[in-house]
N, C-alpha and C positions, 0 to 999 in steps of 0.2 A: 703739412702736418708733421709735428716732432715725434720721431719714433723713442719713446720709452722702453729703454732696455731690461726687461723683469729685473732684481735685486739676486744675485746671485748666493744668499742667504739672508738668513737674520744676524748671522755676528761673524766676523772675520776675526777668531783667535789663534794664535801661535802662527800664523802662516798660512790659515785656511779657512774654507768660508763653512759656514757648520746651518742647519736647521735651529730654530728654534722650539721653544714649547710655550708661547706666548701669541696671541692673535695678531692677524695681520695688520696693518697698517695701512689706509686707504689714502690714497694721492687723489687728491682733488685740485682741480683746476679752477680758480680762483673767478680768472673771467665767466666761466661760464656755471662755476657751483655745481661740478657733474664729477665724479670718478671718473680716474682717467691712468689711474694703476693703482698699483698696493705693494707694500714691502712685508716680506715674514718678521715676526716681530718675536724676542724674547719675551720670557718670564723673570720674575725674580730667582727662580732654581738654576736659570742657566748661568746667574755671576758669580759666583764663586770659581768654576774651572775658570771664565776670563781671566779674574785678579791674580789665582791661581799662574796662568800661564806669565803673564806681565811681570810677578813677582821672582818668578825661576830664570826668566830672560835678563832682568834687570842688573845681575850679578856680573854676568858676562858684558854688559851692554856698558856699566859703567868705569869698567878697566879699557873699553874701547877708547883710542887716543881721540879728542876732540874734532883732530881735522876730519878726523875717517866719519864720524858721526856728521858732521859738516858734509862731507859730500853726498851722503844721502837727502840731506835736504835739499842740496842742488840739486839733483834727481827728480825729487819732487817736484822741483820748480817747474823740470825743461818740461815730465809729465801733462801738467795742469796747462803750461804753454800749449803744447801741441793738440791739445784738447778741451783750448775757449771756446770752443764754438759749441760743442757737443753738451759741457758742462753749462756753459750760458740757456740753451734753449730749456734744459731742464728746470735752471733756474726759474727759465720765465715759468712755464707751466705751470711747474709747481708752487711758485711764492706769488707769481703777479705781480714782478717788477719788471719792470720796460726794460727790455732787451740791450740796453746801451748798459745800462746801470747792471744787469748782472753779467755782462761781458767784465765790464769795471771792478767788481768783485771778482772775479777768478783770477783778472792781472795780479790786484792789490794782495791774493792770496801767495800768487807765483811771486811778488815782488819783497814780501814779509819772509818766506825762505829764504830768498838771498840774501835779505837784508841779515838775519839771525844767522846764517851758516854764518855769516864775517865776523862772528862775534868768536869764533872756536879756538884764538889763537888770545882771546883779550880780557878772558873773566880770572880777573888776581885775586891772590889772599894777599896776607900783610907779614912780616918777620916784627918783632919787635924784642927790645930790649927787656931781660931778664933780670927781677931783683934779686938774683944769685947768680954768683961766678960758674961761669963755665957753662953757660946754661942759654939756649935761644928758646923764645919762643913764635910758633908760628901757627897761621890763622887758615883754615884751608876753607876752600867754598867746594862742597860735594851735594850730590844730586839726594835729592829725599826718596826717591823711591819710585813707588807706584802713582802715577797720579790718572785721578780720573777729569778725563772733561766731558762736562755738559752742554751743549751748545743750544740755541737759540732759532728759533725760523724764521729772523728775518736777512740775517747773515751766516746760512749756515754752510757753506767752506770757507767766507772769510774767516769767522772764529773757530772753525774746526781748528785750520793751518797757525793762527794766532796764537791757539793755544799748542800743536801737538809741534811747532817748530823749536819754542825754547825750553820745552819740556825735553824733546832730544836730545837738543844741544845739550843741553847739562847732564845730562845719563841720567836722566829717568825713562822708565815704561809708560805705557801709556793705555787707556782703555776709551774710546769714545762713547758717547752717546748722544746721536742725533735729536734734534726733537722728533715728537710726532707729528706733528704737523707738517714739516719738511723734512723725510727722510729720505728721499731716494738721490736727494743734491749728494748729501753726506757719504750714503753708501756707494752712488756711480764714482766721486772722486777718490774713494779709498779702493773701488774694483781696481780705476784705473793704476793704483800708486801699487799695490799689489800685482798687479800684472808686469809693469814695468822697471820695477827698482826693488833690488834681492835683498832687501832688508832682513835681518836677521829674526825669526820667526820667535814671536810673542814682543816684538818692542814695538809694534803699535800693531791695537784692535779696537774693536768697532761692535759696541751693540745696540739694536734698535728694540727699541718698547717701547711701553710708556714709564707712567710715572712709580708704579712698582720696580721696574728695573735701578731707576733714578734712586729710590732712595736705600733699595737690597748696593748699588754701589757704595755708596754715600754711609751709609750705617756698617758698613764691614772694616774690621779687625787691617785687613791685608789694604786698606786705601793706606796710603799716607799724605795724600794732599785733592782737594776738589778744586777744579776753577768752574767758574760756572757764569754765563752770561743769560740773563733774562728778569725776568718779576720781583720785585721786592719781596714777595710777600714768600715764594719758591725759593729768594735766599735766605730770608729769615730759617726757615725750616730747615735747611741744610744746614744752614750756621749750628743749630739746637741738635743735629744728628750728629753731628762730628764732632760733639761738644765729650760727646761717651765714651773717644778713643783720642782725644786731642789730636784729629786732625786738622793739617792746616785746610783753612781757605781762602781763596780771590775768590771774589766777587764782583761784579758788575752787576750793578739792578737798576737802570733806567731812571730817568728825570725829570724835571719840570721845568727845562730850559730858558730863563727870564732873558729878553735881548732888550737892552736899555735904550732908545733912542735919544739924544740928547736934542737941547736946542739947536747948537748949530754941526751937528750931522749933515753932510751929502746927503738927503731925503732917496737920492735918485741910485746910490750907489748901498745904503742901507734896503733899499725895497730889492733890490735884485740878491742881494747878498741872503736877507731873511725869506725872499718866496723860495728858494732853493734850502736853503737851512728847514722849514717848514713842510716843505712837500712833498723832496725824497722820497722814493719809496713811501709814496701815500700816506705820508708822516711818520714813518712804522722806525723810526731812526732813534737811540738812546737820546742822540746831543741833539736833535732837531730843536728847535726855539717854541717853545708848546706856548709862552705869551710873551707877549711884547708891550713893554712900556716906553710911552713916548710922552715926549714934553710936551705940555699942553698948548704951547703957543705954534707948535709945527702937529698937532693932532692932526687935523683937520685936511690937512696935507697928506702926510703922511696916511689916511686912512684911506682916501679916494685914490694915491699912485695902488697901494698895494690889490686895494681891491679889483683895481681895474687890472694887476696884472696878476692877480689871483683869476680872473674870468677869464683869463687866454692861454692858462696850462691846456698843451695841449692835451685831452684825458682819451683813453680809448685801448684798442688790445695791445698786448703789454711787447706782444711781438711786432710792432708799428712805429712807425717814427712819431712815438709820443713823450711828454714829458712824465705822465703818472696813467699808472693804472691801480685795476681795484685793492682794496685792503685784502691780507691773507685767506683770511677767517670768515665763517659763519657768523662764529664768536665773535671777531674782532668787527664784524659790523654792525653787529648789537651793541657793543660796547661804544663807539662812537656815534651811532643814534641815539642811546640814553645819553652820552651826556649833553647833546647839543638838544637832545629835547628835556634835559633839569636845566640847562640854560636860558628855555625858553621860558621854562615854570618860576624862575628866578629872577626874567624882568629882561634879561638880556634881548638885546637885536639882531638878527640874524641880517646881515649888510649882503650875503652873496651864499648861493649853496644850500647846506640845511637839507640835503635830499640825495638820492638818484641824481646821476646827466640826466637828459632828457635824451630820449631816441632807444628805438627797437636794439642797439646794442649793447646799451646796456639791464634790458630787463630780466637778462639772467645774474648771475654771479652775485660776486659780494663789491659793489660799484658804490663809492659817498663822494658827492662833487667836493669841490678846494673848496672851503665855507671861511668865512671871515665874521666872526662876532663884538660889537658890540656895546657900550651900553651897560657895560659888567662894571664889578666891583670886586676888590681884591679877595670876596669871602665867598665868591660862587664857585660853583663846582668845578667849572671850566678853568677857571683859575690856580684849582687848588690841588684836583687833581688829575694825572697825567693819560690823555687820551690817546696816544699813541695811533693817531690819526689827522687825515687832512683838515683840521679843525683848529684856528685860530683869532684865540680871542685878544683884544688889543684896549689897552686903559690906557688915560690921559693921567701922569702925574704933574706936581707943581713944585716939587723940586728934586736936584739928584737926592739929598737925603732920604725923601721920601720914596723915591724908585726903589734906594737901595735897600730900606726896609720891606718894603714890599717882596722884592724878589728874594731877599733872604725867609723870610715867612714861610718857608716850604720842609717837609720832610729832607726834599731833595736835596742833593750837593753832587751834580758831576755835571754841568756844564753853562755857561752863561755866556752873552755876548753884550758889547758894550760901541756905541757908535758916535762917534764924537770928533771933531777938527782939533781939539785941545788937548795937547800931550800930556799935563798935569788934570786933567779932568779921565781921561784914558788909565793913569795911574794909580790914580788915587781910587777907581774903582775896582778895578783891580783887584788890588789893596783888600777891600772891601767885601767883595764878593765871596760870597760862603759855597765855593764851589772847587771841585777838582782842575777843571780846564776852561778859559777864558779864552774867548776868538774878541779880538779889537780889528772893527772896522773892514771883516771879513767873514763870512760863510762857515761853515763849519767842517769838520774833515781833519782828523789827525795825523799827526806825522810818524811815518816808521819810526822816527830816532826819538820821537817826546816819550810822555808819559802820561797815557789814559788811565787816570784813577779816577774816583766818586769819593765826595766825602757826607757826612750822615748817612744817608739810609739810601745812600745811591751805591752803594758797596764799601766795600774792604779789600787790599792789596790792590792789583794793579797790573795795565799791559802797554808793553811797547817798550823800543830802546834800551839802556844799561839797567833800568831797575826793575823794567816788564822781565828781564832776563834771570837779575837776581832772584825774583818769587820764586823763583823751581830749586836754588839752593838752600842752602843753608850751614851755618858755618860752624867747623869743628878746630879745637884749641888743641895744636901740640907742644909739649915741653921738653926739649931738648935737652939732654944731660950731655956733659961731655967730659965729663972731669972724672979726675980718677975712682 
């Protein structure tokens, strides 16, 4: 049994952990659909001392030289190292992902600070030539301020650290806010970061609520920048809050990830690539591949590998040597029951799944088997829009043009994968594809050094690498006189 350690407040501001005046927050266990703790949660009345504190700290924090702000995030690193184990089980508990895979987040967390501390010595401005004697001019990159992050429950210390790493490095404050749904991940890793690394009190804090707290952040005078990872429709909203004080925003809001199979794809090397790209974290993944288009003369093929190793994930409790356990949510199993049953109302075949595992362990929690559909067409719901679940529907096209209209037809734009033996067939899609990041011929999974952006309505701005770093700047013009 994992012992869950109570939440040693509702918000860790300036240096200390404080009560809130907002209700608690109930930790539920995914496998089994039962309480299993609770976090004290803010109000909207308690954000303002946060911003407040972050704002007064940030002054100081941005005259700090780079490296020094740099070795804090090492700190954090070693932190979170010497407490994957402790932060993994919570993970599992609380989100219901298989134990390997939130081990694998807490590294990818530890490994995103080291990656960003190395950046403390390498973010330039520009000198350039003056059309006046005597005169330079120069371009400086300075931290914007306060910023607040939102984060997500399906990754929530990946993108806590994601975001609160190159927010530091650049001298800004920082205010978290966990989801509801997943708060005690967020609050035990910043218990930990606060216990063991003497960070300078108000440059990073932490509040848990709900969605009044979210937008009492978002809507205030003292933000000067939102990142925020989750729901299109939660970014939309934000985008229209911050609209009244122009603040900036990043955004990441999830996808409808089209994976193209071509005719002569490795059939055997494309089905392992997309059952992983699909099943992650019980599809709960931004970039997962939510459909797949394949050539209609390897359909056929193609339908019967995947299925067949779509019925051998292993499913079951998430602390197990398993490949998937249950969806997060209540909610999130509603949401993935309705759409596979408007796909049934829509004509679609349900090839595998469609239900419950079978067996006494799963008839508690929130449990949907790896389902494979179909028998669709490019206008059903399953298609169109984004289930955020192990549910994967698959159409035969008859040629690339026609895939690639297809899979551009969507709201979405932050991810696509494209599988093909032909190097001018690989680029020309490419090319093509109306999306932030393309995987050729491989699984999904970003690189520290790229660049995770969404283009349409899958967000704005961007994380990871030289330009995930830049977002936290912004640049200021000086003009040098020098003459008499």
């Amino acid at each position: 049994m994992v012992s869950l350690t109570a939440a040693p407040g509702a918000a860790y501001i300036g240096g200390s952990w404080r009560p809130g005046t907002g209700a608690d927050l109930d930790v539920i266990d995914p496998a089994i659909g039962e309480r299993v703790s609770s976090v004290p949660g803010c109000s909207s009345d308690d954000v303002p001392a946060a911003l407040r504190t972050a704002r007064e700290a940030q002054e100081s924090w941005r005259r700090t030289p780079a490296p020094t702000r740099s070795r804090y995030l090492r700190e954090m690193r070693n932190v979170l190292l010497r407490h994957v184990d402790r932060l993994a089980d919570i993970l599992v508990v609380e989100g219901g992902k298989p134990r390997a895979e939130a081990v694998g987040e807490v590294e990818f967390a530890a490994d995103y600070l080291q990656y960003m501390a190395e950046w403390d010595r390498r973010i330039e401005g520009h000198v350039l030539p003056s059309d006046s004697e005597d005169e330079r001019i120069e371009l400086l990159r300075v931290p914007l301020g306060t910023v607040v992050a939102i984060c997500p429950w399906n990754y929530p210390i990946a993108v806590m650290f994601r975001k609160v790493a190159p927010a530091l490095l650049t001298g800004n404050c920082v205010v978290v806010k966990p989801s509801e749904v997943t708060p005690l991940s967020s609050v035990a890793a910043m218990s930990l970061v606060a216990e063991e690394v003497d960070l300078p009190p108000g440059v990073l804090n932490l509040m848990s609520g709900g969605r009044d707290v979210g937008a009492a952040l978002v809507g205030s005078p003292l933000t000067d920048m939102v990142t925020m990872t989750g729901h299109r429709d939660t970014g939309k909203a934000i985008m229209a809050a911050a609209a009244a004080n122009m603040t900036r925003v990043s955004l990441e809001l999830g996808g409808k990830a089209p994976a193209i199979v071509c005719a002569d794809a490795d059939v055997d090397a494309a089905v392992a690539a997309l059952i992983f790209a699909r099943f992650q974290h019980s599809g709960q993944v931004c970039t997962c591949a939510e459909r797949i288009l394949v050539d209609r003369t390897r359909y056929d093929e193609f339908v019967y590998s995947y299925r067949s190793a779509a019925e051998k994930i292993r499913v079951g409790h998430p602390m197990g040597d398993v490949e998937m356990g249950p969806v997060v949510s209540a909610a999130q199993l509603a949401k993935v029951e309705a759409i596979v049953e408007r796909a049934r109302e829509q004509g679609a075949a349900i090839e595998t799944g469609g239900g419950r595992p079978e067996g006494a362990a799963f008839e508690r929690g929130y449990w949907y088997a790896p389902t494979v559909v179909t028998s669709v067409t490019p206008e059903m719901d399953v298609m169109v829009e984004e289930a955020f679940g192990p549910v994967t529907p698959i159409w035969p096209f008859g040629s690339l043009d026609e895939a690639i209209r297809v899979a551009n037809a969507s709201r979405y734009g932050l991810s696509g994968f494209v599988f093909t033996s032909d190097y001018r067939t690989a680029m020309r899609t490419v090319d093509r594809l109306a999306c932030g990041e393309v995987y050729v011929n491989r699984t999904h999974g970003e690189a520290l050094q790229g660049f995770h952006v969404g283009h349409k309505e899958s967000g704005i701005g961007g994380e990871d690498g030289l330009y995930g770093v830049l977002e936290y700047t912004q640049l200021k013009s000086v003009y040098h006189y020098y003459g008499d």
